[in-house]
C-alpha positions in Angstrom: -3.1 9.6 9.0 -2.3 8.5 5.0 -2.5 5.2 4.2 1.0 2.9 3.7 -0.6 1.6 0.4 -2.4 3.9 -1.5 -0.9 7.2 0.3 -4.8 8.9 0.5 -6.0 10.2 3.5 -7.6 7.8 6.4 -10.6 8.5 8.2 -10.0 8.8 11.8 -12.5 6.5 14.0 -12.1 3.5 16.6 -13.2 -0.2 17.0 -15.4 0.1 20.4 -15.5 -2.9 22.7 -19.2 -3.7 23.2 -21.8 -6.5 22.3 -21.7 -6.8 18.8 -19.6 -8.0 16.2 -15.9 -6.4 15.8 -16.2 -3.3 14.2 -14.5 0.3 12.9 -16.3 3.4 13.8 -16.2 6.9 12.0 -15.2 9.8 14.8 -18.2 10.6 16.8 -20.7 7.7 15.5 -22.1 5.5 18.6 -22.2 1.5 18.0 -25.7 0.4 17.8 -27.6 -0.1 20.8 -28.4 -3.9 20.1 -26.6 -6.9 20.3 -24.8 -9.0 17.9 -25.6 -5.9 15.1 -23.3 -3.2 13.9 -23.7 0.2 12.9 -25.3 1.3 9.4 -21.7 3.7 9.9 -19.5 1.0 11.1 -17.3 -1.2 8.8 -17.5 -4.8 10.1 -14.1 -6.5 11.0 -13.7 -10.2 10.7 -14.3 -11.4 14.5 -15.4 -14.1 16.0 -18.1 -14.5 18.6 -17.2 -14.7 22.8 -20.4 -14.6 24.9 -18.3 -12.8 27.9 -16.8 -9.6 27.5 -16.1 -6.6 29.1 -17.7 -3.5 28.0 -16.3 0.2 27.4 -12.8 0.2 25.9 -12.2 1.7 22.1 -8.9 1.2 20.8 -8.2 4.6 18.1 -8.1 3.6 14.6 -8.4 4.5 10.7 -10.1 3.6 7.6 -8.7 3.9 4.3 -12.3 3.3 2.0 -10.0 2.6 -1.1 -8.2 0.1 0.3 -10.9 -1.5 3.1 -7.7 -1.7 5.5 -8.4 -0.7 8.9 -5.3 -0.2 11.1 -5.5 0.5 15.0 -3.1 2.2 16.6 -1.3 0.2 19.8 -1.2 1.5 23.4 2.1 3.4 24.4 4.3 2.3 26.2 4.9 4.1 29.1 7.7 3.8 31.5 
């Protein structure tokens, strides 16, 4: 995917759903197996925190490093 702003390439990745703070994740890097911590290969979104969550849903996103704007792509519709 190329960035709307600068027009450079995006790294494909996702934002998993899990116990720690709101995050983007390269392709095939795992969050980090304890809570309320991120990834050393995750780029931390600005979240807040909610003590009960469900676990195991990713939604597919990109990173643009030269910008720092992550954008997530939304669920199709289907009919």
């Amino acid at each position: 995917m190329t960035c709307p702003y600068c027009k450079k390439e995006m790294k494909p990745g996702y934002i998993p759903n899990a116990n720690q703070p709101v995050q983007w994740l390269p392709e095939g890097k795992k969050p980090s197996p304890f809570s309320f911590s991120t990834s050393d290969d995750g780029v931390e979104l600005k979240n807040s925190f909610k003590p009960f969550k469900l676990n195991g849903y990713v939604a597919e996103a990109y990173y643009c490093p030269a910008c720092k704007v992550v954008i997530a792509k939304a669920k199709e519709e289907t009919l």
